[in-house]
N, CA, C and O of each residue as an XYZ file, in Angstrom:
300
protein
N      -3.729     -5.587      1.397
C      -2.983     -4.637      2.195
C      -3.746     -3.322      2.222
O      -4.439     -2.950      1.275
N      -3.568     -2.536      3.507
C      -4.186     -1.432      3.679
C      -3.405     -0.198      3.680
O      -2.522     -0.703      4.372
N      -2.942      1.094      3.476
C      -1.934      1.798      3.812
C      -3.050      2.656      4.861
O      -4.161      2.982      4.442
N      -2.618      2.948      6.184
C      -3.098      3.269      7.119
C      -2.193      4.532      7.535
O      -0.975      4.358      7.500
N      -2.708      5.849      7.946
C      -2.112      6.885      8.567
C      -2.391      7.103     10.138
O      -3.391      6.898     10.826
N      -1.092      7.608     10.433
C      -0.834      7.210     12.103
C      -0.339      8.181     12.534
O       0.689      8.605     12.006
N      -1.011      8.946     13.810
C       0.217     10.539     14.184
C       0.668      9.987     15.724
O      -0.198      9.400     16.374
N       1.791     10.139     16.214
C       2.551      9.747     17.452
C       1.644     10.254     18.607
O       1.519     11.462     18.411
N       1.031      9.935     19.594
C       0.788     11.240     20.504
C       1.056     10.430     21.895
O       0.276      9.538     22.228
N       2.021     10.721     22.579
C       2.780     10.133     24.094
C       3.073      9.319     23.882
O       2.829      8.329     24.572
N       3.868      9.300     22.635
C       4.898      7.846     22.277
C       3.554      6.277     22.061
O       3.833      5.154     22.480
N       2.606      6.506     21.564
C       1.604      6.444     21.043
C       0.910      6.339     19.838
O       0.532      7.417     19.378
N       0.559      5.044     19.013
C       0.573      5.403     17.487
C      -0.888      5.510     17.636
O      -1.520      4.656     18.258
N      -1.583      6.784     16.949
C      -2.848      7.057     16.876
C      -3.339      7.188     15.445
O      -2.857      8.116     14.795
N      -4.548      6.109     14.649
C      -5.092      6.326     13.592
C      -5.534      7.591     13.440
O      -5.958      8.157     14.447
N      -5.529      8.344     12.080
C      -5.942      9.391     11.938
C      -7.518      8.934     11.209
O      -7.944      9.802     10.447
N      -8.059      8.183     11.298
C      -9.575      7.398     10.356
C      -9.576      5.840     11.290
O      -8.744      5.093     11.806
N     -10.815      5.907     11.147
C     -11.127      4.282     11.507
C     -10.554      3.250     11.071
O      -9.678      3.321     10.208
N     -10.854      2.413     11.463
C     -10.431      0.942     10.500
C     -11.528     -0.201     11.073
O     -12.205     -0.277     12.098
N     -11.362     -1.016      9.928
C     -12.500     -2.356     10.459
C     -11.179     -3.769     10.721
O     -11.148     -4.958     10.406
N     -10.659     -3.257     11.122
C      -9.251     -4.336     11.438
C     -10.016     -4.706     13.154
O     -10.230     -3.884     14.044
N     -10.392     -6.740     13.182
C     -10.739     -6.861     14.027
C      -9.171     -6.077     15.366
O      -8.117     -5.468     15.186
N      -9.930     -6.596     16.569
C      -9.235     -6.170     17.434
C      -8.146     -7.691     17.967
O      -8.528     -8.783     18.386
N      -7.095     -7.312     17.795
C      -6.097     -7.694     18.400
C      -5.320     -8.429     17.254
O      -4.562     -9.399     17.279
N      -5.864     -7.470     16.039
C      -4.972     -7.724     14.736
C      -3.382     -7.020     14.877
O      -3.001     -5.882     15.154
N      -2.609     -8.418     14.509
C      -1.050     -7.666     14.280
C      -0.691     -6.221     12.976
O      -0.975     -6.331     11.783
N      -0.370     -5.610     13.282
C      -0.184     -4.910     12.023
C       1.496     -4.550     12.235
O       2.112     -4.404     13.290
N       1.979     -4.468     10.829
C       3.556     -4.046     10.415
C       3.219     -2.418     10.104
O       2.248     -1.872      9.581
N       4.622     -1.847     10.736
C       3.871     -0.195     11.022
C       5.717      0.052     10.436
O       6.722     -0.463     10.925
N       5.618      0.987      9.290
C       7.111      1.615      8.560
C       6.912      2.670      8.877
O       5.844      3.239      8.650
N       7.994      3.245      9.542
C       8.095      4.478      9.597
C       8.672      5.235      8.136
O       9.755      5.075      7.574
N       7.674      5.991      7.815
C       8.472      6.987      6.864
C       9.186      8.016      6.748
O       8.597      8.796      5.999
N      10.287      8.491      7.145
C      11.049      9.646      7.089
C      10.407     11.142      6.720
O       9.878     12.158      7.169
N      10.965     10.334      5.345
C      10.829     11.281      3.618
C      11.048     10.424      2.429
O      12.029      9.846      1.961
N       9.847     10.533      2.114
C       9.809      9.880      0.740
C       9.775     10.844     -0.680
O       9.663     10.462     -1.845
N       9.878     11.880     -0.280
C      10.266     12.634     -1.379
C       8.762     12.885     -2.366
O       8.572     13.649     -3.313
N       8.245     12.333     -1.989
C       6.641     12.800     -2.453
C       5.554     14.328     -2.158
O       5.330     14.801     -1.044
N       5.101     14.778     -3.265
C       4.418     16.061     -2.462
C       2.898     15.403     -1.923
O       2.791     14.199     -2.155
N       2.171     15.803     -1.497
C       0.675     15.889     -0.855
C       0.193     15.110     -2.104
O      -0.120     13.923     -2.006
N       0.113     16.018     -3.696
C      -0.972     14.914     -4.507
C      -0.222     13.843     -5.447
O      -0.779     13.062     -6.219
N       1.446     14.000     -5.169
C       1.952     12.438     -5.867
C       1.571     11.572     -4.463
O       0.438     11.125     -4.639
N       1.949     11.272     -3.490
C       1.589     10.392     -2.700
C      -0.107     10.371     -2.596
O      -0.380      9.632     -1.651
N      -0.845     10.687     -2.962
C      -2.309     10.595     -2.802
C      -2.676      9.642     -3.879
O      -3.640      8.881     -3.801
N      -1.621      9.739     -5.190
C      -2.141      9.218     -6.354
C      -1.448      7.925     -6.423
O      -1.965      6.959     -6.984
N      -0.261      7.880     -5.852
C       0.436      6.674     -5.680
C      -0.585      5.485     -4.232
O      -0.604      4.255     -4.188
N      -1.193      6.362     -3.392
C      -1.873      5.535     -2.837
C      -3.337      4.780     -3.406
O      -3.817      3.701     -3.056
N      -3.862      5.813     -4.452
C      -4.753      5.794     -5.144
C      -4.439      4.884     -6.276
O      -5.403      4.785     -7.034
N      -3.169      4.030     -6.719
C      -2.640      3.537     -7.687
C      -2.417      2.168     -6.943
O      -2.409      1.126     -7.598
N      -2.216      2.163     -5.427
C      -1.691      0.883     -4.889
C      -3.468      0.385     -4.340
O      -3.648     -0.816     -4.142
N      -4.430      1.169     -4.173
C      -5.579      0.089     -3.728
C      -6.246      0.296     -5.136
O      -7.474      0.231     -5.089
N      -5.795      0.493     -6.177
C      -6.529     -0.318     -7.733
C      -5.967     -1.541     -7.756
O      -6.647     -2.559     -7.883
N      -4.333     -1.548     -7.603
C      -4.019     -2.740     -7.890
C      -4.575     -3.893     -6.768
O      -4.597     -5.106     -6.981
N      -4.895     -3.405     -5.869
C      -5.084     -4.388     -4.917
C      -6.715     -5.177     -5.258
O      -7.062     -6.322     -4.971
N      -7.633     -3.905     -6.080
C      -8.890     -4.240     -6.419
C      -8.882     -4.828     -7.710
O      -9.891     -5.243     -8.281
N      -7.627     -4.860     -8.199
C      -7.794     -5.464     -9.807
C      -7.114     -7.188     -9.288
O      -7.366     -8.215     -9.918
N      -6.322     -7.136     -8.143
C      -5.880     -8.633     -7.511
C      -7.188     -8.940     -7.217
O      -7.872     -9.338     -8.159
N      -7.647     -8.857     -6.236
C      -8.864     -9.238     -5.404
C      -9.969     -9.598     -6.779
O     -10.529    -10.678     -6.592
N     -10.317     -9.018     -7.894
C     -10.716     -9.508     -9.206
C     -10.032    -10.530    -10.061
O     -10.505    -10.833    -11.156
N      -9.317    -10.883     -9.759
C      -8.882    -11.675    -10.490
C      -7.591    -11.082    -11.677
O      -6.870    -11.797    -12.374
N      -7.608     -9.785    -11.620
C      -7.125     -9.328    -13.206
C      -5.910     -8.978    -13.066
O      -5.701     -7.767    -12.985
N      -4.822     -9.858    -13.000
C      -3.653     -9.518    -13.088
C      -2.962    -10.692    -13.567
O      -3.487    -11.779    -13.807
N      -1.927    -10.435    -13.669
C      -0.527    -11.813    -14.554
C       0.391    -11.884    -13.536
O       0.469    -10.958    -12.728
N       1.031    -12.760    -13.466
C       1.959    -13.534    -12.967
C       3.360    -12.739    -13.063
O       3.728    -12.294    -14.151
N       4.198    -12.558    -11.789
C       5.271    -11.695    -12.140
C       6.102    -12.391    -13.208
O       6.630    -11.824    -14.165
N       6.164    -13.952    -12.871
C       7.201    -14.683    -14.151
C       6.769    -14.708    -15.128
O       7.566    -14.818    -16.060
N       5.325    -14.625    -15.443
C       5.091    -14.320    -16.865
C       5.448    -12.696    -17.581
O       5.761    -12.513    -18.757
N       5.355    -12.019    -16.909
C       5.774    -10.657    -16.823
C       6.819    -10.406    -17.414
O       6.942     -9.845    -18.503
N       8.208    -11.102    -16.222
C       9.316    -10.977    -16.835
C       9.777    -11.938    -17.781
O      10.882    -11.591    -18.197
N       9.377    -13.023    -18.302
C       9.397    -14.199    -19.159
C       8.582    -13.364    -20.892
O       8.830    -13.707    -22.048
N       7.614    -12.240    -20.410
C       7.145    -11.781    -21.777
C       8.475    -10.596    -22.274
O       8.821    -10.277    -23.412
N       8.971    -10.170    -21.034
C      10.041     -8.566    -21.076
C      11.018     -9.721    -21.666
O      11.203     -9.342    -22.823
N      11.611    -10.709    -21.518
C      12.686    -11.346    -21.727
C      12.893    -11.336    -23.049
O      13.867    -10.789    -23.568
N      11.672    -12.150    -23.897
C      11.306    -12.583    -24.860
C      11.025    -11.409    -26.037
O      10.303    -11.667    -27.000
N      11.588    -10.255    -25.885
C      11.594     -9.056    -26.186
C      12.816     -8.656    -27.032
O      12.965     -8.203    -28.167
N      13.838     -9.095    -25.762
C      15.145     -8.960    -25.850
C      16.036     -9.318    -27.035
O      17.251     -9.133    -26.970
């Protein structure tokens, strides 16, 4: 997954950066309101979601049921 920024212009969604997304790729587009984030928590939270995506793409992650099967086993 990519998080991609988009500004409206004539009812119009316009990338604010390139992308290498061939052409006539579907993309799912959320509008965000307010997320209650300032400028450098959302920078770091985006900066937190493409590690995890580079630590998937490596191989280095666990299984959500093992996850919650280790939290269980806690209990």
């Amino acid at each position: 997954m990519q998080a991609l920024k988009a500004r409206v212009e004539n009812g119009r969604l316009r990338l604010d950066e390139p992308t290498d997304l061939p052409d006539g790729k579907e993309v799912a587009v959320v509008v965000v309101e307010d997320d209650g984030l300032s400028d450098s928590d959302r920078a770091q939270l985006l900066k937190m979601i493409d590690e995890s995506f580079a630590d998937d793409a490596a191989g280095d992650v666990e299984s959500f049921s093992k996850v919650i099967a280790d939290l269980r086993a806690q209990l």
